[in-house]
N, CA, C and O of each residue as an XYZ file, in Angstrom:
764
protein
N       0.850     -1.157      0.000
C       0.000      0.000      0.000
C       0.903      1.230      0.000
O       1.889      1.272      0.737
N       0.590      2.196     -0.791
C       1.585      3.560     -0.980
C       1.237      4.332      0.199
O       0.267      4.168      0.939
N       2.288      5.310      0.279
C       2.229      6.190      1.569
C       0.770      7.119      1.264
O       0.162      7.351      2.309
N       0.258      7.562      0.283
C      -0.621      8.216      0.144
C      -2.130      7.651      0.365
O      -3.059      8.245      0.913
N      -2.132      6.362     -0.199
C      -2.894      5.712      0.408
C      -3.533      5.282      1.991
O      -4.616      5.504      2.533
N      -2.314      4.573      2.410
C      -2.240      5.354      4.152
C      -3.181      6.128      4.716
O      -4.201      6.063      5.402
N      -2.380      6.975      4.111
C      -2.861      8.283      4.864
C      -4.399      9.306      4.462
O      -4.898     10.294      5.001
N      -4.739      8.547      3.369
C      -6.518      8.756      3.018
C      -7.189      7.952      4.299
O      -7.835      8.357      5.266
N      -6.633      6.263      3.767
C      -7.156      5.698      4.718
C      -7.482      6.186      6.360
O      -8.602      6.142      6.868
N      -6.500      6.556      6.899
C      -6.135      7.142      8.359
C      -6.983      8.282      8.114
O      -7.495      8.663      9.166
N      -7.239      8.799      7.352
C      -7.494     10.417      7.333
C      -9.778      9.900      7.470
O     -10.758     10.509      7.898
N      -9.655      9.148      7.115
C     -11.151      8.478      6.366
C     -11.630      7.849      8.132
O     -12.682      8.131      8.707
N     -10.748      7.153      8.562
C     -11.231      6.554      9.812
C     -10.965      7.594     11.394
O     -11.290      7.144     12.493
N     -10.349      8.968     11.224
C     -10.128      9.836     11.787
C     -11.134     11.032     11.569
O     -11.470     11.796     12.474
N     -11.492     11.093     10.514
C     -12.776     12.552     10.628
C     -13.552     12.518     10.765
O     -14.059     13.639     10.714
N     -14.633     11.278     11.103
C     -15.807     11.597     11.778
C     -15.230     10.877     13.530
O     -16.234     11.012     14.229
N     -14.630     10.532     13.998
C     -14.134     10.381     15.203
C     -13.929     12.341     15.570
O     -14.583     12.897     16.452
N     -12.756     13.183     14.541
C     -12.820     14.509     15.054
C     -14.324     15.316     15.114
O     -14.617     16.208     15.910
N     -14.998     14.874     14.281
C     -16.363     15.479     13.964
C     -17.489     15.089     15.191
O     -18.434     15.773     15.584
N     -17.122     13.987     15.566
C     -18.060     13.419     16.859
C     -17.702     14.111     17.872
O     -18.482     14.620     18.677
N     -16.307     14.189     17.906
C     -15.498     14.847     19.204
C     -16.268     16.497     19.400
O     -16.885     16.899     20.387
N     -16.025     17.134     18.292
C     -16.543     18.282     18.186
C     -17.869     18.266     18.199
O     -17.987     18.799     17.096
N     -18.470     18.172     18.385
C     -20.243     18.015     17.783
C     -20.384     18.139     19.617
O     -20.961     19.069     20.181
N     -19.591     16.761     20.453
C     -19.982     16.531     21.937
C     -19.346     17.555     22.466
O     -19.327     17.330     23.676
N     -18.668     18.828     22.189
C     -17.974     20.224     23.069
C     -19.331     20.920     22.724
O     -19.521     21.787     23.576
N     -20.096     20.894     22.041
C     -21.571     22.041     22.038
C     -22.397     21.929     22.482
O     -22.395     20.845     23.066
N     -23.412     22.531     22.629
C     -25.273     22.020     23.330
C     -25.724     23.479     22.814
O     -25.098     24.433     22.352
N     -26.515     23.338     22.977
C     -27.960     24.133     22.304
C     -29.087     24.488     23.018
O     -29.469     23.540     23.705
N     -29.781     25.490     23.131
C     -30.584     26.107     23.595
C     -31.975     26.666     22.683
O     -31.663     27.262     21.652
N     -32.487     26.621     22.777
C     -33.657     27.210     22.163
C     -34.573     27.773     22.530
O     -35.392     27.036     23.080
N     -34.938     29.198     22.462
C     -36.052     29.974     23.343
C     -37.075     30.398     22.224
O     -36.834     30.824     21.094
N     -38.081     30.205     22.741
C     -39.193     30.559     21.908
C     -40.443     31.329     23.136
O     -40.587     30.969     24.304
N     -41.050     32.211     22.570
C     -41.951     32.799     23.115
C     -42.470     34.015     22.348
O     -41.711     34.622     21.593
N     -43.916     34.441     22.543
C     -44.359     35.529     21.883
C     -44.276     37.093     22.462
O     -44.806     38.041     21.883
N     -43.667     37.177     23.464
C     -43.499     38.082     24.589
C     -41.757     39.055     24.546
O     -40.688     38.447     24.506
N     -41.824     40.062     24.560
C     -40.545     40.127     24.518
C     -39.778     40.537     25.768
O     -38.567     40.344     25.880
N     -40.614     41.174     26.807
C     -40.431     40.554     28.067
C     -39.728     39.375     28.168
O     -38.545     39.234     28.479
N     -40.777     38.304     27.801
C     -39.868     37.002     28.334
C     -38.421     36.797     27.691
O     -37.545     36.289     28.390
N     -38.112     37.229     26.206
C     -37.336     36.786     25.640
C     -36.346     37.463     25.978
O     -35.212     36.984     25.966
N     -36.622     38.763     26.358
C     -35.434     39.515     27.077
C     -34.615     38.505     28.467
O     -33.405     38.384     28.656
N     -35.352     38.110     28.989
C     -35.095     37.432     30.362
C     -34.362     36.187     29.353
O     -33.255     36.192     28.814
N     -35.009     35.564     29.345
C     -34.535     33.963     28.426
C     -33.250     34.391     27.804
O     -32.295     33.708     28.175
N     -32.952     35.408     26.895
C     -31.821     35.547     26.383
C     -30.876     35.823     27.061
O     -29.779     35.398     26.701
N     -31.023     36.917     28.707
C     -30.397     37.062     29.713
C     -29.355     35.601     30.357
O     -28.166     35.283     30.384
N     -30.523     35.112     30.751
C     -30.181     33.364     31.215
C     -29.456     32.717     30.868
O     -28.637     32.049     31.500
N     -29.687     32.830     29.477
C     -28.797     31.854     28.697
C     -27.489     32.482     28.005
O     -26.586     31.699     27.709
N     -27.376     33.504     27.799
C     -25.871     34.329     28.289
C     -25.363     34.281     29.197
O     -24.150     34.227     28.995
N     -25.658     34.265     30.368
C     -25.307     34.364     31.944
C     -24.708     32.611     31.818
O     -23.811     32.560     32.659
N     -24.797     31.563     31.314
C     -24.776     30.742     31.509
C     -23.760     30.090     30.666
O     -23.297     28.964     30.852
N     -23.275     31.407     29.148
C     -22.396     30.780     28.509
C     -22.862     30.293     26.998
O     -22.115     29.701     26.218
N     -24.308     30.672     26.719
C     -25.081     30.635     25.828
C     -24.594     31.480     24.763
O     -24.330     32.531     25.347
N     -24.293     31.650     23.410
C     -24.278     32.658     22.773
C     -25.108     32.534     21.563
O     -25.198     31.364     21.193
N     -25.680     33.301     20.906
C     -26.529     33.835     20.319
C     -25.942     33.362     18.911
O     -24.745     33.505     18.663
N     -27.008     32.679     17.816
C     -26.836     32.267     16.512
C     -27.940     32.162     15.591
O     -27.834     31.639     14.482
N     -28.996     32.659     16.053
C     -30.196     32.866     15.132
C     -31.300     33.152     15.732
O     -31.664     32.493     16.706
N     -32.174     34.410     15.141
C     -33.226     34.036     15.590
C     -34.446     33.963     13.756
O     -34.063     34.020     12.588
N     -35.647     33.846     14.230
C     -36.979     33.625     13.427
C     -38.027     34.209     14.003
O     -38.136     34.066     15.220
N     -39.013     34.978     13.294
C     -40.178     35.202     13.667
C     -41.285     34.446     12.886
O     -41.099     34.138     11.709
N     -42.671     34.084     13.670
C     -43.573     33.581     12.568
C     -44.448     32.903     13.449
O     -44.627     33.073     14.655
N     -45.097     31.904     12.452
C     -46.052     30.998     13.326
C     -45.296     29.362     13.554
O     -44.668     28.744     12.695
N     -45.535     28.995     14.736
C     -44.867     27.967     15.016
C     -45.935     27.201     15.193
O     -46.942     27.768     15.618
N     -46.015     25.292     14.838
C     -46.983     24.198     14.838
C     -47.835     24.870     16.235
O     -48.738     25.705     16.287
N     -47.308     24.315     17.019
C     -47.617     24.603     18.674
C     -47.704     25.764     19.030
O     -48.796     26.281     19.265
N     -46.478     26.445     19.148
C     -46.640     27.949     20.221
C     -47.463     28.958     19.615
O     -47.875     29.894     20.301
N     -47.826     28.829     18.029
C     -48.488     30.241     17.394
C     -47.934     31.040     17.174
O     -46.919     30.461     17.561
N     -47.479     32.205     16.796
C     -47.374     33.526     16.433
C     -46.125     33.344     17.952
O     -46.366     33.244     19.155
N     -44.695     33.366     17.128
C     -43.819     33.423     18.124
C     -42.297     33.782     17.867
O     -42.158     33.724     16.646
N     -41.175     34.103     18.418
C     -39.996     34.317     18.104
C     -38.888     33.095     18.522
O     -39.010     33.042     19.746
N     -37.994     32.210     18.175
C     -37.783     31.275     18.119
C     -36.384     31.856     18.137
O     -36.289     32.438     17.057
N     -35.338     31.990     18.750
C     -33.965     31.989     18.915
C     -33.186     30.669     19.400
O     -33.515     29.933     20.330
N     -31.806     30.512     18.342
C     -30.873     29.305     18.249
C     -29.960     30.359     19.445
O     -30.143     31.572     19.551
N     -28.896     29.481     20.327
C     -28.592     29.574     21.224
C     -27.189     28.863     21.169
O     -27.336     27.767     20.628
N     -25.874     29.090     21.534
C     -25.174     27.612     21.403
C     -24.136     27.836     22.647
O     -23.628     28.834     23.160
N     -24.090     26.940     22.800
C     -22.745     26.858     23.900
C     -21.112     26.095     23.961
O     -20.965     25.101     24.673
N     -20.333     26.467     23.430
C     -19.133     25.613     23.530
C     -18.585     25.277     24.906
O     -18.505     26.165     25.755
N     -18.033     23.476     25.274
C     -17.758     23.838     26.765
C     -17.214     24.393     26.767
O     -17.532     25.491     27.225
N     -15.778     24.169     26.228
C     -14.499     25.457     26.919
C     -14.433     26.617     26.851
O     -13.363     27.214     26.739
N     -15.610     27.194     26.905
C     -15.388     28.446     26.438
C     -16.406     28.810     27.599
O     -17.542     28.360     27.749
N     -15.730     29.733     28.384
C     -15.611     30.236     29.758
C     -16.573     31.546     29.676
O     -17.248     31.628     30.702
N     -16.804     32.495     28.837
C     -17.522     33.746     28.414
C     -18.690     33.763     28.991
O     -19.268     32.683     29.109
N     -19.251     34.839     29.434
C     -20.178     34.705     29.717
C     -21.033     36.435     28.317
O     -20.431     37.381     27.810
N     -22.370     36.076     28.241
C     -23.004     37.167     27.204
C     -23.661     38.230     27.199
O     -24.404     37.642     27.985
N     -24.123     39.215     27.089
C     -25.091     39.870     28.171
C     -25.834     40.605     26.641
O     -25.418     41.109     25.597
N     -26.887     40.358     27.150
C     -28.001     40.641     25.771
C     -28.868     42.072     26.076
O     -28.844     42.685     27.143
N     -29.537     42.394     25.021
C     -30.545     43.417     25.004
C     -31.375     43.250     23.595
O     -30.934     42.968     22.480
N     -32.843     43.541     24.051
C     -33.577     43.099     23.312
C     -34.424     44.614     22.652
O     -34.530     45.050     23.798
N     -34.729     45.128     22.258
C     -35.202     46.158     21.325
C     -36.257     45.894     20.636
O     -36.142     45.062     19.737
N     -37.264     46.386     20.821
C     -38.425     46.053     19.499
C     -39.179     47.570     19.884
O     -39.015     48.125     20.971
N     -39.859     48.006     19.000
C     -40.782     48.939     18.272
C     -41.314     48.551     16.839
O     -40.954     47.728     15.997
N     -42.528     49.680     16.931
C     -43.504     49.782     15.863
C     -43.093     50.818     14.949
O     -43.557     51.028     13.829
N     -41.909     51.625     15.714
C     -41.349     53.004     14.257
C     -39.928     52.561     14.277
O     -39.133     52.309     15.183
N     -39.873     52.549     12.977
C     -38.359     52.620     12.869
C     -37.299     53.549     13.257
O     -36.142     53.152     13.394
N     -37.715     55.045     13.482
C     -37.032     55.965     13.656
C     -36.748     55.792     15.649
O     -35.737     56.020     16.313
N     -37.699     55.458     15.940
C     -37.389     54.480     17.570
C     -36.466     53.208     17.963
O     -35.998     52.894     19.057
N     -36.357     52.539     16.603
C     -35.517     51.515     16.561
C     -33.656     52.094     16.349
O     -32.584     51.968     16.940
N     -34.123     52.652     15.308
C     -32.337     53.218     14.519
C     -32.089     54.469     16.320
O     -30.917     54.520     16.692
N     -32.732     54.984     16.868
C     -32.000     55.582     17.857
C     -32.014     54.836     18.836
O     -31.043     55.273     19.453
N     -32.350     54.148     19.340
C     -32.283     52.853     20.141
C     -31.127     52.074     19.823
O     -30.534     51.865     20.881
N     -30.669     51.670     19.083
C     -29.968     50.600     18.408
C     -28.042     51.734     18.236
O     -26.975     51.199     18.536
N     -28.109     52.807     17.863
C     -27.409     54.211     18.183
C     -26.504     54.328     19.555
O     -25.288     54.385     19.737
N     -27.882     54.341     20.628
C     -27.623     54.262     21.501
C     -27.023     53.349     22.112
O     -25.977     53.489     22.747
N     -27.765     52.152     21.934
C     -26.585     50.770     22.850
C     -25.235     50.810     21.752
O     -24.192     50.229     22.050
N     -25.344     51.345     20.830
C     -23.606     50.677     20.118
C     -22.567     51.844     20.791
O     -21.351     51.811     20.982
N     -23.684     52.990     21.092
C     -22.079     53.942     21.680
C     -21.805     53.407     22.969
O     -20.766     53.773     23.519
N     -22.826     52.321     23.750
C     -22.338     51.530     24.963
C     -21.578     50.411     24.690
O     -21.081     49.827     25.654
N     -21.319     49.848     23.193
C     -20.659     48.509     23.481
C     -21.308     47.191     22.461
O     -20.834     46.222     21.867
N     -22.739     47.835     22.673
C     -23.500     46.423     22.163
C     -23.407     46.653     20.790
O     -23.382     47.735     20.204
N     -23.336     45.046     20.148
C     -23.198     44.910     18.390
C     -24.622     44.094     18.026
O     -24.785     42.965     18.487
N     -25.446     44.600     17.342
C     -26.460     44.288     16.542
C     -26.141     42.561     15.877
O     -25.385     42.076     15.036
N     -27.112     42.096     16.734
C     -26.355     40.330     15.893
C     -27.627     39.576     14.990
O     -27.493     38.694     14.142
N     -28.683     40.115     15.382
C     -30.197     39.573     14.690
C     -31.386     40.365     15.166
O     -31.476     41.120     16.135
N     -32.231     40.038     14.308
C     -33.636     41.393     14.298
C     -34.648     40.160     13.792
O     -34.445     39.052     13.296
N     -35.624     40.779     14.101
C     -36.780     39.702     13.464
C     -37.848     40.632     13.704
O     -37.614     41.721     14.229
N     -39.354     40.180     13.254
C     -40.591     40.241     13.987
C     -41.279     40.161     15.018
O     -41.820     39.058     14.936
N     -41.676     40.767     16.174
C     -42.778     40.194     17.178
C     -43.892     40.837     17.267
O     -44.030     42.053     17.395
N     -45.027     39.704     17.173
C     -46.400     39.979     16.710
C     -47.198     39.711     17.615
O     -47.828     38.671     17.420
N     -47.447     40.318     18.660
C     -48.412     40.102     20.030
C     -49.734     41.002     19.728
O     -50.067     42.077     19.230
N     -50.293     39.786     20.395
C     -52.368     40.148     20.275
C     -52.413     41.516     20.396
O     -52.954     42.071     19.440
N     -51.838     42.545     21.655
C     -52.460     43.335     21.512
C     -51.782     44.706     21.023
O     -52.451     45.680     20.679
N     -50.164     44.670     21.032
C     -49.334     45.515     20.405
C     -49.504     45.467     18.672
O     -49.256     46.567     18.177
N     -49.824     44.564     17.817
C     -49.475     44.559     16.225
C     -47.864     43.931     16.490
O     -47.131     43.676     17.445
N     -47.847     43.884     15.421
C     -46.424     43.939     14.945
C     -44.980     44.994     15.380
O     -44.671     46.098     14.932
N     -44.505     44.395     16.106
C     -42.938     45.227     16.140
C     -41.561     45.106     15.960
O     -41.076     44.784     17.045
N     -40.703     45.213     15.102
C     -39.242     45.257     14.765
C     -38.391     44.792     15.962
O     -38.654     45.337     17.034
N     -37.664     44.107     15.949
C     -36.963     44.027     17.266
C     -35.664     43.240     16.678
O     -35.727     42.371     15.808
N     -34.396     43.733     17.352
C     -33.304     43.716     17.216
C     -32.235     42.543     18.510
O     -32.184     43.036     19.636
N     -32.062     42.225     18.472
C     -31.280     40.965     19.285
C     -29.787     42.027     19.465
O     -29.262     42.316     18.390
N     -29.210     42.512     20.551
C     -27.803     42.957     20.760
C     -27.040     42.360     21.806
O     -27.506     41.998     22.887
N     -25.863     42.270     21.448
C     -25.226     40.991     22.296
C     -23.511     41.754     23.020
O     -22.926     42.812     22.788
N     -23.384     41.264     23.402
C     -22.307     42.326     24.561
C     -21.515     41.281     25.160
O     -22.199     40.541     25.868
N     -20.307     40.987     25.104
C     -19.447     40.507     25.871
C     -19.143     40.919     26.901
O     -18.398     41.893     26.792
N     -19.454     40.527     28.292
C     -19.484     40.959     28.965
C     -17.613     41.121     29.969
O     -17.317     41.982     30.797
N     -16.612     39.818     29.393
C     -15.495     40.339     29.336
C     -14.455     40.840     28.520
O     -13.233     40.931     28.639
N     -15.260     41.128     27.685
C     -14.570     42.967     26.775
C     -15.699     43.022     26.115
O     -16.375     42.185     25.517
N     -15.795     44.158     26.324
C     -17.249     44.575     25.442
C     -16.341     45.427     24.255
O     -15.168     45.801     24.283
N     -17.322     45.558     23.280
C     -16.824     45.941     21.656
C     -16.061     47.291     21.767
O     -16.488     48.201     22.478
N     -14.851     47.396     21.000
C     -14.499     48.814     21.116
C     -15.113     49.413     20.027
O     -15.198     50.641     20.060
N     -15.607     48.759     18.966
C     -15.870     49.342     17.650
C     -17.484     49.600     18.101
O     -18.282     48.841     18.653
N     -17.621     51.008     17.624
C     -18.801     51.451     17.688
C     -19.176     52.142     15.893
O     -18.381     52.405     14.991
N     -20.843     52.270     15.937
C     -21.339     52.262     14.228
C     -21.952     53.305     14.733
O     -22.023     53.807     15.855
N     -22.619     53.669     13.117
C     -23.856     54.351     12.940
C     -24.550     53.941     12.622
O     -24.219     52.981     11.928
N     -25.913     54.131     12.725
C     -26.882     52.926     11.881
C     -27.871     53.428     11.501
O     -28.585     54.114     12.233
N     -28.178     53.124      9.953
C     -29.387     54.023      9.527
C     -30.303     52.728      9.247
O     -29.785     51.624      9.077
N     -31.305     52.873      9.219
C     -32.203     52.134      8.959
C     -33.441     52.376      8.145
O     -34.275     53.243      8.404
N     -33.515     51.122      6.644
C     -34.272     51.553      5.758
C     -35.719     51.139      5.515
O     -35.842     49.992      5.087
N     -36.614     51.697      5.663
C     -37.905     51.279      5.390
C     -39.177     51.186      4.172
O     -40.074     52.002      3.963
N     -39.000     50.382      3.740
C     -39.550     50.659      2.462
C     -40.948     49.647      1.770
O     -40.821     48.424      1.716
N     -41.886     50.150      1.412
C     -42.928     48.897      1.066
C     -42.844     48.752     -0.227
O     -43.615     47.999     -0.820
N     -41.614     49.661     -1.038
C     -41.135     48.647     -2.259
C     -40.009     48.008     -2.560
O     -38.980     48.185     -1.908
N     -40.063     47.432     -3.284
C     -39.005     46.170     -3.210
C     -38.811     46.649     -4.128
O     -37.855     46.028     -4.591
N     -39.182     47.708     -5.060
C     -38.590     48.137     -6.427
C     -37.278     49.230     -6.111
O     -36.173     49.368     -6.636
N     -37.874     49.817     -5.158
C     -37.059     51.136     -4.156
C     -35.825     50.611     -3.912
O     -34.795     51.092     -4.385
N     -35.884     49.155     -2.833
C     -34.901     49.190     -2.016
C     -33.602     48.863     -2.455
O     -32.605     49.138     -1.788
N     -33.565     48.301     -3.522
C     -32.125     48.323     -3.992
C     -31.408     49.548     -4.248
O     -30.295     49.753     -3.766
N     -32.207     50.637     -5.236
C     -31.543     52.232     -5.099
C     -31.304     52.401     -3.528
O     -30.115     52.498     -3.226
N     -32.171     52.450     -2.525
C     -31.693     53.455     -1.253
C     -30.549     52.773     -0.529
O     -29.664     53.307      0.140
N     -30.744     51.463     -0.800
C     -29.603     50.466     -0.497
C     -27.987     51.151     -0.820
O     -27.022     51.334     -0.078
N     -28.233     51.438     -2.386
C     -26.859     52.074     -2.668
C     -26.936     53.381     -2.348
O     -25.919     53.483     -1.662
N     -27.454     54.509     -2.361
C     -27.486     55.238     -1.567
C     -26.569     55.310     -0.181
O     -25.676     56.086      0.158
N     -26.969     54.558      0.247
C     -26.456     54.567      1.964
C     -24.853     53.772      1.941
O     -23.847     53.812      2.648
N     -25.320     53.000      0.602
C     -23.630     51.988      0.134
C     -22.427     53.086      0.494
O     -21.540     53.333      1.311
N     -23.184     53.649     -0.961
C     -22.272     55.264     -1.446
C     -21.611     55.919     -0.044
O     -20.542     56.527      0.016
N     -22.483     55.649      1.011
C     -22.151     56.488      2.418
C     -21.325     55.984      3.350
O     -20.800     56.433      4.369
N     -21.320     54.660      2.622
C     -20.251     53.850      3.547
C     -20.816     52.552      4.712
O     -20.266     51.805      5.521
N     -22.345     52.834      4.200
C     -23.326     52.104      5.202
C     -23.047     50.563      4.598
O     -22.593     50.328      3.478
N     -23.472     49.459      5.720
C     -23.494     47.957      4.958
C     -24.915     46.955      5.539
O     -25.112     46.700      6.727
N     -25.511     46.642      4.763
C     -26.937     45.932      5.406
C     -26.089     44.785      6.598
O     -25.012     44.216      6.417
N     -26.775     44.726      7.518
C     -26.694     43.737      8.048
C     -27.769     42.968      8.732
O     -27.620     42.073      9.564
N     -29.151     43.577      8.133
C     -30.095     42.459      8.486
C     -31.383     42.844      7.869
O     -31.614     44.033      7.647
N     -32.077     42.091      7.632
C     -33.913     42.540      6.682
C     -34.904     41.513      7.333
O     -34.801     40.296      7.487
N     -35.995     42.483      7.698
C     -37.372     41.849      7.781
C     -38.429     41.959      7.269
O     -38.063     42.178      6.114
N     -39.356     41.974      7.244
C     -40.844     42.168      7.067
C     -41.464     42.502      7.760
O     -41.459     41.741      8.727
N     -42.312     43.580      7.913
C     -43.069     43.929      8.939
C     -44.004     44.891      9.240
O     -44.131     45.706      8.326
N     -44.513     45.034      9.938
C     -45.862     46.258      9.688
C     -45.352     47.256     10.530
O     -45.130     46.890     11.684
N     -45.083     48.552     10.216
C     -44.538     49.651     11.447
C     -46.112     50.395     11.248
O     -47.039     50.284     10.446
N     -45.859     51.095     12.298
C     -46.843     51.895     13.310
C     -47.178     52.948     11.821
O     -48.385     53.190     11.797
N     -46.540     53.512     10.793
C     -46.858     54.454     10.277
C     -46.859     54.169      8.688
O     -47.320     54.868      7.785
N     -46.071     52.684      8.620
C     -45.552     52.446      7.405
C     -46.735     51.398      6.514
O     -46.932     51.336      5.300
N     -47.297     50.751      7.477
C     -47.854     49.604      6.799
C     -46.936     48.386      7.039
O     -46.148     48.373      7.985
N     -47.081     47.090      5.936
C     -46.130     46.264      5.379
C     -44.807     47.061      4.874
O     -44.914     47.968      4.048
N     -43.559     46.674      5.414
C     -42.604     47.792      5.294
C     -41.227     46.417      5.092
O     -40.965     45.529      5.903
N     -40.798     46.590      4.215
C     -39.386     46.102      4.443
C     -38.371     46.345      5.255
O     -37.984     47.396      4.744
N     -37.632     46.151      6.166
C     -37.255     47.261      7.217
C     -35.399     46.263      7.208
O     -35.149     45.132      7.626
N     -34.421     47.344      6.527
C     -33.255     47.022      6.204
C     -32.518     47.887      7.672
O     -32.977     49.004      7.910
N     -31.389     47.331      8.611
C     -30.712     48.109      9.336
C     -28.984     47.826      8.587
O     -28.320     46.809      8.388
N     -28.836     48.755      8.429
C     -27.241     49.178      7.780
C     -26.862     49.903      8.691
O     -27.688     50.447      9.423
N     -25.187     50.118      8.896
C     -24.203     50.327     10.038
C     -23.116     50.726      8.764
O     -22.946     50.384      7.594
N     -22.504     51.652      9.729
C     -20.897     51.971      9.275
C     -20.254     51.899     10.267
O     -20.874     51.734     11.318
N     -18.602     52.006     10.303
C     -18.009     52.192     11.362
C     -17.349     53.567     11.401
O     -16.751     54.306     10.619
N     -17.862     53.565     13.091
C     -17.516     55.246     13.360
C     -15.984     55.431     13.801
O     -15.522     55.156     14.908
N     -15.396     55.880     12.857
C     -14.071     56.003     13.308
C     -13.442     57.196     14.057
O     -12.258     57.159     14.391
């Protein structure tokens, strides 16, 4: 058998042994609820615990109904602990100064979605995540685009390009003034 051979072989009976290995250093969390109250707390928890933040979803779920669904993950060795803030409104112009505000404290914008409670409508809400042993030195600006055409949003998109702005997240959603609104948040860095 040639040396190259070998070493496929070895390489073939070694990567899902490394892949198992790795797979058993993680665990997972999953919070779901229609409340953002709660999800504020839940996301708290599970930062405090070493949890960090990797997705969220808005929508209707089989069971829970009309809900927000955040992925969660935890590596063992990894000692960190997370510290979250949760943001939602019905105007965007409440969101982009909100969102302003926590980045000149530290916090980095990591996911946004929908939350759609019985008696609020629909509101924008932003997931911000904070290391709590070093928090971010890099702080943004963030404009945020709202638009109920999809014909629009690619021009205002470059627009804000041109400015140095970069999307970093899109939803769907009904604002307080807008209707059905596409709702783009773009960031630059403030140097």
């Amino acid at each position: 058998m040639g040396h190259r051979t070998a070493i496929a072989m070895l390489l073939c009976v070694l990567a899902p042994a490394a892949q198992d290995a790795f797979a058993q250093e993680l665990s997972y969390k999953v919070l779901a609820t229609s409340k953002t109250s709660t999800m504020q707390k839940e996301l708290q928890e599970a930062g405090d615990a070493g949890y960090r933040f990797i997705a969220v979803m808005g929508g209707e779920t089989a069971i829970g109904g009309k809900e927000v669904v955040v992925l969660m993950e935890k590596v063992a060795n990894d000692k960190t602990h997370y510290e979250y803030r949760l943001l939602a409104t019905s105007k965007t112009s409440t969101l982009q100064k909100e969102l302003q505000q926590a980045s000149d404290g530290g916090w980095v914008a990591v996911g946004q979605t929908v939350f759609e409670s019985t008696f609020g409508g629909q509101e924008t809400a932003a997931i911000l995540e904070r290391n709590s042993e070093q928090p971010s030195k890099l702080r943004y600006e963030f404009k945020l685009i709202a638009t109920s055409k999809t014909s629009t949003l690619a021009k205002e998109l470059q627009q804000v390009a041109d400015q140095g702005f970069r999307a970093v997240g899109m939803t769907v959603g009904k604002t307080l003034m807008g209707g059905s609104e596409l709702i783009v948040v773009t960031r630059r860095l403030v140097k």
